[in-house]
ZAMARGU-4260 file (C-alpha; in steps of 0.2 Angstrom, whole numbers, plus 5000, padded with zeros to 4 digits):
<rodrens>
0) 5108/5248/4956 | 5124/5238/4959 | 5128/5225/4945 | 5134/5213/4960 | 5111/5215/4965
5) 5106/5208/4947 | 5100/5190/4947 | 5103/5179/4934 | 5087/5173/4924 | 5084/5153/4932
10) 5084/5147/4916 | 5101/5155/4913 | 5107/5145/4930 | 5101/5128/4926 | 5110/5131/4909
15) 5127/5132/4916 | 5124/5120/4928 | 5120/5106/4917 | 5133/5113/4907 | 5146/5110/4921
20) 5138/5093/4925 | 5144/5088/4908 | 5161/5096/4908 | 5161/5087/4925 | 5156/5070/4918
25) 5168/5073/4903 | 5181/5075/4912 | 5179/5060/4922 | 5180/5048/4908 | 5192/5055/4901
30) 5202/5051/4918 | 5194/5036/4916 | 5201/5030/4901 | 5220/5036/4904 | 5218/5028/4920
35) 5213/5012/4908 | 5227/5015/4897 | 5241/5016/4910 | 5234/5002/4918 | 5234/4990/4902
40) 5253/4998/4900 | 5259/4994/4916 | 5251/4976/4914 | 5261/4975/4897 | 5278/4981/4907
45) 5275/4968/4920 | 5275/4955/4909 | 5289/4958/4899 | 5299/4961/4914 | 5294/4947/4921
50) 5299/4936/4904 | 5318/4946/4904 | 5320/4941/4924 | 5314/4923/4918 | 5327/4923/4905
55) 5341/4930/4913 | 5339/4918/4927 | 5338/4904/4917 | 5354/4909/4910 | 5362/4913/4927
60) 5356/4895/4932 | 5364/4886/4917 | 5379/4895/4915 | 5384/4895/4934 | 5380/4877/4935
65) 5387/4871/4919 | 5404/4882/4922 | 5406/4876/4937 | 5407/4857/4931 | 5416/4860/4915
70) 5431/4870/4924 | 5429/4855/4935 | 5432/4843/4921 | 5445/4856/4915 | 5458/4851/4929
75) 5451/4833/4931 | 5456/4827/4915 | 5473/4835/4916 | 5472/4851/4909 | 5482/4864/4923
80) 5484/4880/4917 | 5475/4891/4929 | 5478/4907/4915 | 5468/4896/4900 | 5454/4893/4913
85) 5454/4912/4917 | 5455/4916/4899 | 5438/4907/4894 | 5427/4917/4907 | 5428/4932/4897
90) 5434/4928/4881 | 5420/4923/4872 | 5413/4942/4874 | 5410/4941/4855 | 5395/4932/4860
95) 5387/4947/4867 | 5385/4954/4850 | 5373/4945/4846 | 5360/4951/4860 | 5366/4969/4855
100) 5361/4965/4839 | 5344/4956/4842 | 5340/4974/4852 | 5344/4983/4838 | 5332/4977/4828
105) 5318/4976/4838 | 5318/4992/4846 | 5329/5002/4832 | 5340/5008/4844 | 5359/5013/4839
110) 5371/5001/4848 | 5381/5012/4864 | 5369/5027/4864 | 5370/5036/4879 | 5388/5029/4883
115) 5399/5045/4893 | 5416/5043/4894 | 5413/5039/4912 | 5401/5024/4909 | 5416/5019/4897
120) 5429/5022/4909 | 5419/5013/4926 | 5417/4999/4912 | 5433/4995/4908 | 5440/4997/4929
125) 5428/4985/4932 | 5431/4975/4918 | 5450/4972/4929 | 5443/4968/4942 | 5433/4956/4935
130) 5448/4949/4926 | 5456/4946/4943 | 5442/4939/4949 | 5443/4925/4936 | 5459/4921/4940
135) 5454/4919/4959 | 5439/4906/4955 | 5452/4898/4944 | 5465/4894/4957 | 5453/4889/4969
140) 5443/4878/4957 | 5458/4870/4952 | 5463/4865/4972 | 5446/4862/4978 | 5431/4851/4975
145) 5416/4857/4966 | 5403/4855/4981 | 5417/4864/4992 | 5420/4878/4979 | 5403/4881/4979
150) 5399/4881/4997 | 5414/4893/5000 | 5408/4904/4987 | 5389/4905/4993 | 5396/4914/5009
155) 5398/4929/4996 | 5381/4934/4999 | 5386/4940/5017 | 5398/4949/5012 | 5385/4957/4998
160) 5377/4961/5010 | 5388/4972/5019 | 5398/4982/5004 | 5379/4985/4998 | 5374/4993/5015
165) 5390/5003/5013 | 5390/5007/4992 | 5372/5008/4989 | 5361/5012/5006 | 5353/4995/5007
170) 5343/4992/5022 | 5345/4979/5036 | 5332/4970/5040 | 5329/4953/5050 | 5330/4943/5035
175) 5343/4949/5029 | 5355/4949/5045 | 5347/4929/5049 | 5355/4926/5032 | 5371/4933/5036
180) 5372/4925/5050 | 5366/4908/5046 | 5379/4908/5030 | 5393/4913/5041 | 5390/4897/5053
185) 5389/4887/5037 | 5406/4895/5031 | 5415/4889/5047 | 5408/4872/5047 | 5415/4871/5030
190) 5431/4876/5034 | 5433/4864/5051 | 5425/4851/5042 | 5435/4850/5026 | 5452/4847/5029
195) 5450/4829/5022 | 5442/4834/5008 | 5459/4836/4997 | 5461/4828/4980 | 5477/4816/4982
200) 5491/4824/4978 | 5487/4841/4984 | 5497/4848/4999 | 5490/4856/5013 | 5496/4871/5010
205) 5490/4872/4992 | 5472/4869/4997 | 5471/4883/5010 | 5479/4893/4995 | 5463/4886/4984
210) 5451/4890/5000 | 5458/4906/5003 | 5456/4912/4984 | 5440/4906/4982 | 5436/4917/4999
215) 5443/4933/4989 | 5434/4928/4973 | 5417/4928/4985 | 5424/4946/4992 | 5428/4953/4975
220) 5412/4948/4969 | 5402/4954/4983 | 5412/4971/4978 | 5408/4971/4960 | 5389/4966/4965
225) 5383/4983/4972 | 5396/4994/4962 | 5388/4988/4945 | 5371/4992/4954 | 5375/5008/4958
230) 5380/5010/4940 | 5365/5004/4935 | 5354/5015/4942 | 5359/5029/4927 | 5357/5018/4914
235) 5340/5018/4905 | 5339/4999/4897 | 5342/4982/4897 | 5351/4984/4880 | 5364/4996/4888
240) 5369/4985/4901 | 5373/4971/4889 | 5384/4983/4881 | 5392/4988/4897 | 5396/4969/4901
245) 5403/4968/4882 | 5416/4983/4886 | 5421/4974/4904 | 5422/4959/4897 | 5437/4964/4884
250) 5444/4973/4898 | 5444/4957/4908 | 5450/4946/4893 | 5465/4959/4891 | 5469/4957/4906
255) 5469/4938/4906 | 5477/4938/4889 | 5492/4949/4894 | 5494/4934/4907 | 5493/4921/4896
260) 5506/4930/4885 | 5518/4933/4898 | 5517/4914/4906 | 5516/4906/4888 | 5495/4899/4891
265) 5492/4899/4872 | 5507/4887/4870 | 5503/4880/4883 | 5486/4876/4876 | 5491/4866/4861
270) 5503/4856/4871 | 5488/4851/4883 | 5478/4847/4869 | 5489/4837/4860 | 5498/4826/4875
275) 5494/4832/4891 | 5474/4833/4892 | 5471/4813/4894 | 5453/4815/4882 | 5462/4821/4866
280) 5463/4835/4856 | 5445/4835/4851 | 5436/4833/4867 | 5450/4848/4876 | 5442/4860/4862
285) 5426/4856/4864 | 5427/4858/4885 | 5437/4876/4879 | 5423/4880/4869 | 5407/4875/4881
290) 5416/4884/4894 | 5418/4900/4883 | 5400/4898/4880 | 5394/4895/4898 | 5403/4909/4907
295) 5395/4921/4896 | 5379/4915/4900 | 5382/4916/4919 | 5389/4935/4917 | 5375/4938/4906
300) 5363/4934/4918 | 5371/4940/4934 | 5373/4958/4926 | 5354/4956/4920 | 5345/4950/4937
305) 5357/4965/4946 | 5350/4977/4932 | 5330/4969/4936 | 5331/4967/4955 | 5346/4972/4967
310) 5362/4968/4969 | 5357/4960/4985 | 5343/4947/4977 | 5354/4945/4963 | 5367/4936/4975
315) 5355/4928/4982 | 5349/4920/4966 | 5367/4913/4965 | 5366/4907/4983 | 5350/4896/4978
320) 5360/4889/4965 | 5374/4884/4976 | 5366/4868/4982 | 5363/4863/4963 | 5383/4866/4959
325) 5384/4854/4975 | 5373/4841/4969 | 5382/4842/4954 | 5400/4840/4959 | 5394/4826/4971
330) 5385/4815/4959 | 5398/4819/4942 | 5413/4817/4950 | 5410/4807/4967 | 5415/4822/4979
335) 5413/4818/4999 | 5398/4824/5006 | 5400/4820/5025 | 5391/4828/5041 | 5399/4845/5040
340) 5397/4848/5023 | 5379/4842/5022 | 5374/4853/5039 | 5382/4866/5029 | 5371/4864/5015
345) 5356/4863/5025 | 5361/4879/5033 | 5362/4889/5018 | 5348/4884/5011 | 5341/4889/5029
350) 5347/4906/5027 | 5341/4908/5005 | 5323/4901/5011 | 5324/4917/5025 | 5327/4929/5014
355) 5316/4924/5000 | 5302/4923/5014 | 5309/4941/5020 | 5305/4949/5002 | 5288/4941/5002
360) 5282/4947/5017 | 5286/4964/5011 | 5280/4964/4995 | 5263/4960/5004 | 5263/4973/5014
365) 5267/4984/5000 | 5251/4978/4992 | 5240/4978/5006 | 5246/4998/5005 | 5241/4999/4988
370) 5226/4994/4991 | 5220/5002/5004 | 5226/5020/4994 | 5215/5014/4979 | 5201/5009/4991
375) 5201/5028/5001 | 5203/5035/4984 | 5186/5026/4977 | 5178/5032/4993 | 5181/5050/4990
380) 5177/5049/4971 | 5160/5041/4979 | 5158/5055/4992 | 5160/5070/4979 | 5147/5063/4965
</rodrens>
């Protein structure tokens, strides 16, 4: 008789089926229960994600605004040194030390782990062309009016837009070319509109030079944008990105300082304070100091909502924040706000609200596909027991 013909006694049979029942069953909560675990860990990552795009936004939103009026009041109250206003966007750097520091602790990581030479050396380029940047926002801060600065420099998001289709594959989509569009029309009606909006004293000539640097400020920006997000991509934590922003910001204040040197800006900046700023000595320091403070802040939190989100949203956080600066520089300092400027404003605003409305419908239809993937996987698990 074959081996293959002999039956197994039916006690035998139920034994091993019960016992696979249980295996079955054990398995399944034990699924169950990582399934739990993962949950409750992706519910805790969520949330502190969400607190570190909070804070870095709030940052982005107090230094950019508060910047942005202080340099303002720089060259309002008679200081005009555009290298000394370039100087203090980067060199309170030291100031970063402190966030390293903090994330030390906490999560008893050394300081610069993971730091190639190449991370090192992408850092410090960067950190130039950063510094020439500053400069750029500083000549045509000093020229133009707050609420005309900012409107010019909003029109940065389009050209985000383009060098992050070109640098890191980002898709078009109809939100995203409505906001182009809309923020290019607002440019030009900014720029046919505010030909009388000079401070007196200024030539012609000098404010297309303060127009025409803020534009390359808004195009080096737009650069730097999707090149630190492309960066960013191998880099493993928060903490390391505020190290990175730490080495291009000494590269950026070398730069600056090496200016500064070679024009005579640190002389310069005890003769202002002592007889040219028309405030004093006391309140040119303090507006030194809270501008040192505030630029960190702003960098800090561009460098962390790129890191978080894109480089794409991360310019248009700064866009949002436009129409505050604007506000700001219209009620602080009296600047004109006519017809054109004000169309200009509502069209940017236009164009922000698009976009925002553009990632919400997509992150809806992204749950809706979650969803319905958990739902068919229920189903199934229902269908097998």
């Amino acid at each position: 008789m074959e081996l293959s013909s002999v039956q197994q006694p039916p006690a035998l049979n139920q034994h091993r089926q019960e016992q696979e029942q249980d295996d079955e069953a054990a398995a399944s909560f034990s699924r169950s229960l990582v399934k739990m675990h993962d949950k409750e860990q992706e519910t805790g990552r969520n949330r502190y994600y969400m607190i570190l795009l909070g804070i870095n936004y709030m940052c982005l939103f107090v230094g950019s605004v508060s910047s942005s009026l202080l340099s303002k009041f720089y060259f309002n109250h008679k200081g005009g040194s555009r290298w000394v206003s370039t100087w203090v966007q980067c060199a309170g750097f030291p100031l970063l030390l402190f966030p390293i520091y903090l994330f030390k602790i906490c999560t008893h990581r050394k300081p610069f782990t993971g730091f190639t030479p190449k991370i090192l050396c992408l850092s410090i380029c960067i950190g130039f062309l950063l510094g020439i940047n500053n400069l750029l926002f500083s000549w045509g801060n000093s020229y133009l009016p707050v609420s005309t600065n900012s409107l010019v420099l909003s029109t940065q998001l389009a050209f985000t837009l383009i060098t992050s289709v070109i640098i890191v594959k980002q898709k078009i989509t109809f939100a995203n070319l409505n906001c182009v569009i809309l923020l290019t029309v607002s440019s030009v009606l900014l720029a046919l509109g505010s030909s009388h909006d000079k401070p007196r004293g200024l030539t012609k000539g000098k404010y297309f030079i303060g127009f025409f640097s803020t534009v390359g400020a808004g195009l080096l920006f737009a650069l730097y944008l999707p090149i630190m997000e492309k960066i960013y991509r191998k880099v493993y934590c928060y903490a390391m990105v505020i190290e990175m922003q730490l080495v291009m910001e000494i590269a950026a204040t070398a730069l600056s300082t090496v200016g500064m040197v070679a024009g005579g800006g640190f002389s310069e900046m005890k003769t202002e304070s002592i007889k040219v700023f028309d405030l004093g000595a006391k309140a040119y320091w303090l507006t030194v100091g809270f501008n040192v403070v505030t630029w960190q802040l702003c960098f800090m939190g561009t460098a962390g909502m790129v890191f978080l989100t894109t480089s794409l949203t991360g310019g248009v956080c700064m866009t949002a924040l436009m129409g505050i600066n604007v506000l700001g520089g219209v009620l602080v300092y009296g600047d004109h706000f006519g017809g054109f400027k004000a169309v200009s404003t509502l069209l940017c605003l236009w164009g922000f609200c698009s976009y925002i409305y553009g990632i919400y419908i997509k992150t809806k239809e992204e749950e809706n596909k979650i969803d319905n993937s958990n739902s068919r996987e229920k189903m199934s698990s229902s269908d097998y027991a």
